[in-house]
C-alpha positions as CSV (number, residue, x, y, z in Angstrom):
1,X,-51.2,-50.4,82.1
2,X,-52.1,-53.8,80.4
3,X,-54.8,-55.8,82.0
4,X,-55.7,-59.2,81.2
5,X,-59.7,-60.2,80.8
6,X,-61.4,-63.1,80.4
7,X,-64.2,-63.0,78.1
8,X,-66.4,-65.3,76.5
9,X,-67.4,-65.1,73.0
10,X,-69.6,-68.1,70.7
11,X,-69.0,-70.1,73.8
12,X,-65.9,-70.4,73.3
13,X,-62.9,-68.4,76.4
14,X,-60.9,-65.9,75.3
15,X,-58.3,-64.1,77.5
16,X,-57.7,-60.8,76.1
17,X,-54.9,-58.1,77.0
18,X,-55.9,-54.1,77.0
19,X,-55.1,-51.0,78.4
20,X,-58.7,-50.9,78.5
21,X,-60.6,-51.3,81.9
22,X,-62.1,-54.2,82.4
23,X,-65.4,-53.4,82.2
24,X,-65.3,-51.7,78.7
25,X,-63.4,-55.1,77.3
26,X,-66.6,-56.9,79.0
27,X,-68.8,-54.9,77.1
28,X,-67.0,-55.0,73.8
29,X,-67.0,-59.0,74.2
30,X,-70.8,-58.8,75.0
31,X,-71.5,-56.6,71.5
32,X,-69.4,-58.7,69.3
33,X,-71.2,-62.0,70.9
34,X,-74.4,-60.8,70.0
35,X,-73.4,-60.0,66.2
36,X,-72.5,-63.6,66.0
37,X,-75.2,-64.7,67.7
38,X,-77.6,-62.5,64.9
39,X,-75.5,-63.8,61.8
40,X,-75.4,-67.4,63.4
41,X,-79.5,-67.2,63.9
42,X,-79.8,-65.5,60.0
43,X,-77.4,-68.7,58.7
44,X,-76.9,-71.6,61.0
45,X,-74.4,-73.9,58.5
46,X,-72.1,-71.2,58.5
47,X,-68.6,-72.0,60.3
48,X,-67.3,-70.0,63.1
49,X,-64.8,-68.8,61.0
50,X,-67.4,-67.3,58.2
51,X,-69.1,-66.3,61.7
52,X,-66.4,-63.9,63.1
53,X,-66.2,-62.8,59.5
54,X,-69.8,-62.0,58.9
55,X,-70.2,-60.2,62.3
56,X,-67.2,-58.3,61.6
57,X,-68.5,-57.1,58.6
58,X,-71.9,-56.2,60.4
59,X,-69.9,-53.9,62.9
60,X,-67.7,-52.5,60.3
61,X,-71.1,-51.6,58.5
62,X,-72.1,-49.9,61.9
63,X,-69.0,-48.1,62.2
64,X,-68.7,-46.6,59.0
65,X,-73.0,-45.2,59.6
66,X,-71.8,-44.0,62.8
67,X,-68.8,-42.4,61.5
68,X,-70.7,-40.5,58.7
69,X,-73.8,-39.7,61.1
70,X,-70.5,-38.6,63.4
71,X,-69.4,-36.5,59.9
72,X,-72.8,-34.5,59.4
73,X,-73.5,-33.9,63.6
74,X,-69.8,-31.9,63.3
75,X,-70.2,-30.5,60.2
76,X,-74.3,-29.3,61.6
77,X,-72.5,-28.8,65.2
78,X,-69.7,-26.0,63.0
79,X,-72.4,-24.4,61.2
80,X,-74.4,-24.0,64.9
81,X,-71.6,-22.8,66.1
82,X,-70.8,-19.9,63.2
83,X,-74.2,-19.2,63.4
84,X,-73.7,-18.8,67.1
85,X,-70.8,-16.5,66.6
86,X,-72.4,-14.3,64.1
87,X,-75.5,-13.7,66.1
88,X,-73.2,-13.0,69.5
89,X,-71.5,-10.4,67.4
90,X,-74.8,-9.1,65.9
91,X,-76.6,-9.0,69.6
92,X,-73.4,-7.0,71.1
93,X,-73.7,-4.8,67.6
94,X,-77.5,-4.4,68.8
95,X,-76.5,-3.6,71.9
96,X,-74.0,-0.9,71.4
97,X,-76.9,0.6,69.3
98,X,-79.4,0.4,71.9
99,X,-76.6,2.1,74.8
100,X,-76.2,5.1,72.1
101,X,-79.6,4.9,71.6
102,X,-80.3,5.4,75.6
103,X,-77.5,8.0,75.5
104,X,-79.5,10.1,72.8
105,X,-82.4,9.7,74.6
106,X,-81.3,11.1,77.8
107,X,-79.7,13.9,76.2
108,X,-82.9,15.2,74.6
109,X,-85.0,14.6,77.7
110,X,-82.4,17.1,79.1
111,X,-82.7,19.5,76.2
112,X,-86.4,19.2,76.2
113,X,-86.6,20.0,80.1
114,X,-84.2,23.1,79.5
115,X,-87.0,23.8,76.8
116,X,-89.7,23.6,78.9
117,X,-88.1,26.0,81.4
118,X,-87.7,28.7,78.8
119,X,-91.1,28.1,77.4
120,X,-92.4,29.0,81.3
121,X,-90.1,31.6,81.5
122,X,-91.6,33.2,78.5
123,X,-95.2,32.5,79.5
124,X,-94.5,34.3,83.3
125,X,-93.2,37.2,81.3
126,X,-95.8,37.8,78.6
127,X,-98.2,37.6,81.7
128,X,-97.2,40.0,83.9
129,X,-97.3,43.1,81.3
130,X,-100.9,41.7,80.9
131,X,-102.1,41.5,84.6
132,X,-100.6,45.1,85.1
133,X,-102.6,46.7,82.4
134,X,-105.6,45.5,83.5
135,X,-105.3,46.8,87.0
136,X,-103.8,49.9,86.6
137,X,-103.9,52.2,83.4
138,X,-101.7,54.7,83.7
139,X,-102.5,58.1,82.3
140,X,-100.9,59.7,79.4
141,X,-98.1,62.2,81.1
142,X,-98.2,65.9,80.4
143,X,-102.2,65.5,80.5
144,X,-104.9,66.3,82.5
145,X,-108.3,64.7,82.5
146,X,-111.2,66.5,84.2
147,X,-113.5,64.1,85.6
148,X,-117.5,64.8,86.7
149,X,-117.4,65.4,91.0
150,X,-119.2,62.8,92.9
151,X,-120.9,65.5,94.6
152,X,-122.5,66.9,91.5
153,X,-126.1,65.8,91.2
154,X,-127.5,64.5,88.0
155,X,-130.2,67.6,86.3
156,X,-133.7,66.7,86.3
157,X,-135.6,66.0,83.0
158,X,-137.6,69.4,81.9
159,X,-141.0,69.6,82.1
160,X,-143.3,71.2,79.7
161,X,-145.0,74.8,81.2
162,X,-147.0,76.7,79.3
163,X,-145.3,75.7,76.1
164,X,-141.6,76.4,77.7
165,X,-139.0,73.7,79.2
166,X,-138.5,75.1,82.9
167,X,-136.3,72.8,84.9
168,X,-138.5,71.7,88.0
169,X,-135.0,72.4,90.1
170,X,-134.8,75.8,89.1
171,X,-138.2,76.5,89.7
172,X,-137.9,74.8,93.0
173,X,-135.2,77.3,94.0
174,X,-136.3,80.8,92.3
175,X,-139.0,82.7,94.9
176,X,-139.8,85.0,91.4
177,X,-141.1,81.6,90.2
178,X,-142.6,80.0,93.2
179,X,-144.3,84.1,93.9
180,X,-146.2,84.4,90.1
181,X,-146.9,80.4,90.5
182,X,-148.9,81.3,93.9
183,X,-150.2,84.8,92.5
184,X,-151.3,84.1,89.4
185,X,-151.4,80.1,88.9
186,X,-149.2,78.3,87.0
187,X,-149.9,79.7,83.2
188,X,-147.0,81.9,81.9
189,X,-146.7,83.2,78.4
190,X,-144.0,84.8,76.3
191,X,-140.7,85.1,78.3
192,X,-141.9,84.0,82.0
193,X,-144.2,87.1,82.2
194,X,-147.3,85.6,84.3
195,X,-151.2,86.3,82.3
196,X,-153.4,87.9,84.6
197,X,-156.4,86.2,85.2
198,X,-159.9,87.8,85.5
């Protein structure tokens, strides 16, 4: 839809027709004003003419810098974006790599606990043939071992009479012994036959 705007430009009125809102035809009124208004303040003897011309030519200028600053942000803003794109794909590459990674993972935690249970199971068996052998020794079969009676009593060391070893237990218990001992003392030579004494 066309709408007319008044505008005001070198001090001169200009009604101007747009599809352009008001407003905006305001402000492009107000920036070509001012280019005149620079050129006009650079070169005063210049006619309006060469004025309009002149500050055409400084906008123009503008344009074409803002068009090739426009150029390199695109062709900067393509290469961010490719950039973008490969480093997406590289970061859901990584990603996949660090899933199968977690998968691998998990599945040797699980082989190394089924490991660990065997290793246990092999310590609890090695142990038990160990514990039983030293608590109980069995003895060899189909032989007999004859073993010293509580009740015997250990023999006493011999003593040394009349140049023979006579065991003071068996001289305790033989009345021959204890009979020569009281008849004729305690002095006995050759084979236990007693020396008579005067």
């Amino acid at each position: 839809m066309e709408t007319k705007t008044d505008v005001k430009i070198n001090g001169m009125e200009y009604t101007v027709v747009s599809n352009e809102p008001e407003e905006y035809v305001q402000r492009v009124a107000l920036l070509v004003n001012k280019k005149i208004s620079e050129v006009k303040n650079s070169n005063g003897r210049l006619s309006t003419a060469m004025l309009a011309v002149m500050a055409g030519m400084n906008l123009a200028d503008e344009l074409l810098k803002c068009e090739e600053t426009a150029g390199r942000l695109r062709a900067e803003m393509t290469e961010y974006m490719d950039d973008a794109k490969r480093n997406s794909a590289e970061l859901e590459e990584k990603k996949l790599e660090v899933e199968t990674l977690k998968e691998d993972m998990h599945k040797l935690e699980i082989e190394l606990a089924k490991r660990d249970t065997e290793l246990d199971n092999l310590r609890m068996i090695n142990r038990k043939p160990e514990s039983r052998s030293e608590n109980y020794a069995p003895e060899p079969a189909g032989r007999y071992q004859s073993r010293p009676s509580v009740t015997q009593s250990t023999p006493q060391p011999a003593r040394q009479v009349g140049g023979y070893s006579v065991n003071d237990r068996q001289r305790q218990e033989s009345p021959q012994i204890r009979e020569m001992q009281a008849k004729y003392g305690s002095s006995v030579i050759g084979r236990g036959m007693p020396k008579k004494t005067d």
